[in-house]
N, C-alpha and C positions, 0 to 999 in steps of 0.2 A: 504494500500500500504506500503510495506516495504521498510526500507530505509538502504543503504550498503555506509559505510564510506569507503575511500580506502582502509584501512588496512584489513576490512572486507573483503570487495572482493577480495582482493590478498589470504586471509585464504580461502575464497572458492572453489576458483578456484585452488589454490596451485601453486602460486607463489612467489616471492619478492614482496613486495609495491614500491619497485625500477624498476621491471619491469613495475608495471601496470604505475607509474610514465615516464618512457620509451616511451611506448606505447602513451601515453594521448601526448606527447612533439612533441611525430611523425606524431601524427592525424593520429593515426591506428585502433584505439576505440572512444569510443562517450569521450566528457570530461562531466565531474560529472555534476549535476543540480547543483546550488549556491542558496542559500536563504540568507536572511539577519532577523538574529531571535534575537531580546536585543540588538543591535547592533555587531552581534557576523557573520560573515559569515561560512554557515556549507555548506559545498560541500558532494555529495551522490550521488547513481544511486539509480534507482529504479528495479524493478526485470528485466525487458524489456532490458534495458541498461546490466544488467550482464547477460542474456542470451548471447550479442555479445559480450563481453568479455570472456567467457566460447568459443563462436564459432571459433573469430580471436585467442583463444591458439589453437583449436584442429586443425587451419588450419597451422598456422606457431611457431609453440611456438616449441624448440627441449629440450628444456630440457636446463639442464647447459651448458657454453661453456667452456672458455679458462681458466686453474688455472692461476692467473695474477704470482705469485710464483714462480711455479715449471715447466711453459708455456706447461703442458701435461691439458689433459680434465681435469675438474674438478669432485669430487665422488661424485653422487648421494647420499641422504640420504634415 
């Protein structure tokens, strides 16, 4: 079983770790499993868990919003 750290899963799916952070605050996704490993806590999904992170972008994710700046959209990379 494979194990996806946040930042991981934001590279896979192709977002911010700020969004997927977003998302987890809003209870719009699962939140990460927690383990307690050396006394260390490691939070991860497992493949199952990024499958619906992958689903909930293709159903509401639009892409970038508002340049905070110049308040026009912001440019796609």
């Amino acid at each position: 079983m494979k194990k996806y750290s946040i930042s991981e899963a934001a590279k896979l799916i192709g977002v911010n770790k700020a969004t997927v952070y977003r998302w987890i605050q809003r209870k719009v996704v699962p939140s990460p499993l927690t383990e307690v490993i050396a006394g260390v806590h490691i939070t991860y999904w497992t493949d199952a868990e990024l499958i619906k992170l992958r689903e909930y972008k293709k159903q509401s994710y639009r892409g970038k919003g508002i340049d905070r700046r110049t308040g026009k959209k912001a440019k796609q990379k």
